[in-house]
N, C-alpha and C positions, 0 to 999 in steps of 0.2 A: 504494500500500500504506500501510494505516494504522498506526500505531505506536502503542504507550499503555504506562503500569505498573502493578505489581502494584498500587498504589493504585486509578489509575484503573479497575482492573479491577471495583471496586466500582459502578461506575455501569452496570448491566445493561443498561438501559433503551438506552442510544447504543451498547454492545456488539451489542446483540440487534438493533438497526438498520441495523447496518454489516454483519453478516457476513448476514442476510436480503436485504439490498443485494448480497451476493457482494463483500464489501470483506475482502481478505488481513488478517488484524490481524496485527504483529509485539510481543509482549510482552518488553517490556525492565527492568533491573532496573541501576540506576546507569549508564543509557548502553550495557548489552549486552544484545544480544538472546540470551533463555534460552527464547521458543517463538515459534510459532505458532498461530495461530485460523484457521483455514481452513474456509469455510461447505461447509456438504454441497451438493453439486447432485445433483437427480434423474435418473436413467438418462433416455437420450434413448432413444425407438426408435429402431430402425434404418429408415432410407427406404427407400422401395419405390421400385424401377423402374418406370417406365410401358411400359406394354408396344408396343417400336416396332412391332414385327410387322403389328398390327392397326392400328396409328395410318399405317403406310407402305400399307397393307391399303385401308382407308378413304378416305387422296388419292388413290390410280393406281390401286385396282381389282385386276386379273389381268395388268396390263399388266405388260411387262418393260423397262426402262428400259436403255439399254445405257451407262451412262454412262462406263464406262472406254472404251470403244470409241469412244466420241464426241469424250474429254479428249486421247485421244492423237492422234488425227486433225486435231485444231485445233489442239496444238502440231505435228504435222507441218509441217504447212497455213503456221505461224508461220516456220517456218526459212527457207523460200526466197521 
C-alpha cells in the first residue's frame, strides 16, 4: 500500500499510475492517515460451469460404471 500527502496529491500523473496499477493509496496529513484512494475494479463475470454431464457422456458412452461397488470390494478384499 502506497502512502502520499495532500501535497503530493498534486502530482496526478504517478496518482493516476498507481491506482490504474490497482495500488491502495493511503492519504496522510502530518503522519495521519485522513483517507483513502482505492482504484475501481470492473465487475468480473460470473464463471460458467462446464457441463460434466456431457463431458462424462463423451468418455464412457451409455456405459455405467459401478464405481462405489468396485471401491468397497477392494477395500474388502484389503482387510484380510
Amino acid at each position: 500500500m502506497k502512502s502520499i500527502t495532500l501535497r503530493q496529491l498534486r502530482d496526478t500523473k504517478r496518482v493516476k499510475s498507481w491506482l490504474r496499477a490497482g495500488v491502495h493509496i493511503e492519504v496522510r496529513e502530518r503522519g495521519e492517515v485522513i483517507g483513502d484512494l482505492v482504484p475501481r475494479t470492473p465487475p468480473k463475470p460470473p464463471a460458467e460451469w462446464p457441463d460434466f454431464e456431457a463431458r462424462a457422456k463423451t468418455i464412457f458412452g451409455d456405459r455405467i460404471i459401478p464405481a462405489v461397488e468396485m471401491l468397497i470390494q477392494d477395500r474388502e478384499d484389503e482387510r484380510f
